[in-house]
C-alpha positions in Angstrom: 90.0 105.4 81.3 87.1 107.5 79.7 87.9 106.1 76.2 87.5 102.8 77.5 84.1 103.5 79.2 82.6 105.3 75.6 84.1 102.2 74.2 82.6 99.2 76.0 79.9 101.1 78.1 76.4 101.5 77.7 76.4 105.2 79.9 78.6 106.6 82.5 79.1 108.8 85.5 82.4 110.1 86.9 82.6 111.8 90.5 85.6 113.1 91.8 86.1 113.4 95.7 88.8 114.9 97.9 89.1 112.4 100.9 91.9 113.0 103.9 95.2 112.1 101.8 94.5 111.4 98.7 92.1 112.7 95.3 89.5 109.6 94.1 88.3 109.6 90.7 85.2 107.6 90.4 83.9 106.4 86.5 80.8 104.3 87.5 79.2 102.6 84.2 76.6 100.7 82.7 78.5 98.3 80.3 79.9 95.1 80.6 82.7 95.4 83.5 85.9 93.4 83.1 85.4 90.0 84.8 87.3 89.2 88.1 89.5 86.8 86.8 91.0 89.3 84.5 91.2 92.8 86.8 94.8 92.3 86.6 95.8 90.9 83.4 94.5 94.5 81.8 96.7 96.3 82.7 99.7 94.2 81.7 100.6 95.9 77.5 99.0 94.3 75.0 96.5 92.3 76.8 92.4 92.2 75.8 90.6 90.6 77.3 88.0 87.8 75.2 85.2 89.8 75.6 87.2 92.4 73.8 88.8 90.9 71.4 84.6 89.8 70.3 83.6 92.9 70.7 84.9 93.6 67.4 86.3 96.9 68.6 89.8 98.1 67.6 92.2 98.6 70.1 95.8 97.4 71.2 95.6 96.4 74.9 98.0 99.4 76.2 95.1 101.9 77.6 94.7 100.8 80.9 98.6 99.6 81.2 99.4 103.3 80.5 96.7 104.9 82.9 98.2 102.1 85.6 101.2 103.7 84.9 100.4 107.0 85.1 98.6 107.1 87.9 101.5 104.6 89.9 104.1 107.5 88.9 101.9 109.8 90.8 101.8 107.6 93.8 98.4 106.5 92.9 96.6 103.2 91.7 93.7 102.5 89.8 91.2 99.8 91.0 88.1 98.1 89.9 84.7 97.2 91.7 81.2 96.0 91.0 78.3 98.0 93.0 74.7 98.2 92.8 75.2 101.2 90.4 77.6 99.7 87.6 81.2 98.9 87.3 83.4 101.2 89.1 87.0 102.0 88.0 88.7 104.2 90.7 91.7 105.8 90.4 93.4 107.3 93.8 96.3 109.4 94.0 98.2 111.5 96.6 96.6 114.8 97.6 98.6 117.9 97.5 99.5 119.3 101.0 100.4 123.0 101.8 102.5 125.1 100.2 103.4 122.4 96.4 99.3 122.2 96.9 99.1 126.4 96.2 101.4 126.4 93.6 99.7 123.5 91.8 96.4 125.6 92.2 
C-alpha cells in the first residue's frame, strides 16, 4: 500500500489505531486517489487503472490485489475513501484477544 502512495502521491500520512475488535491502518494522501468507478477493479491482478497506465509509471497491476489478499487472509479488508484531508486507504483486520494476543506481543 505504501509503494503505491510514494508512487502516485504527492505526500502522505499513516495512523494506526486500535478500535474495540479490530487494528485500522490509515494512509491518508495528497495524490490523485483512484476514482470511484474503479475502487474495485484494483484489486482484481493485473488491472491499472487509465490514470495509471498515463502516468507513465511501471508497474503490473498485482499491488493492491496482493494487499487485498493479505489482509482478507487475516480476516481483514482494505477500503478506500475521500475526506477533507486526502484519499484514505484503510485497511482493518481482527484484533488479537487474550492469551494468542501475548504471545503475538
Amino acid at each position: 500500500m505504501l509503494e503505491n502512495v510514494v508512487k502516485y502521491g504527492q505526500s502522505a500520512k499513516v495512523r494506526v489505531r486500535a478500535e474495540e475488535d479490530e487494528v485500522v491502518a490509515e494512509i491518508v494522501d495528497a495524490g490523485p486517489g483512484i476514482p470511484e468507478e474503479d475502487r474495485e477493479q484494483v484489486f482484481e491482478p493485473f488491472y491499472r487503472s487509465e490514470a495509471a497506465r498515463r502516468s507513465g509509471k511501471p508497474g503490473s497491476g498485482l499491488g493492491l490485489a496482493v494487499c487485498r489478499s493479505i489482509a482478507r487472509a487475516h480476516g481483514g479488508e482494505i477500503r478506500f475513501a475521500q475526506s477533507a484531508e486526502g484519499f484514505v486507504t484503510q485497511v482493518r483486520v481482527p484484533r488479537l484477544f487474550g492469551e494468542s494476543a501475548r504471545l503475538a506481543a
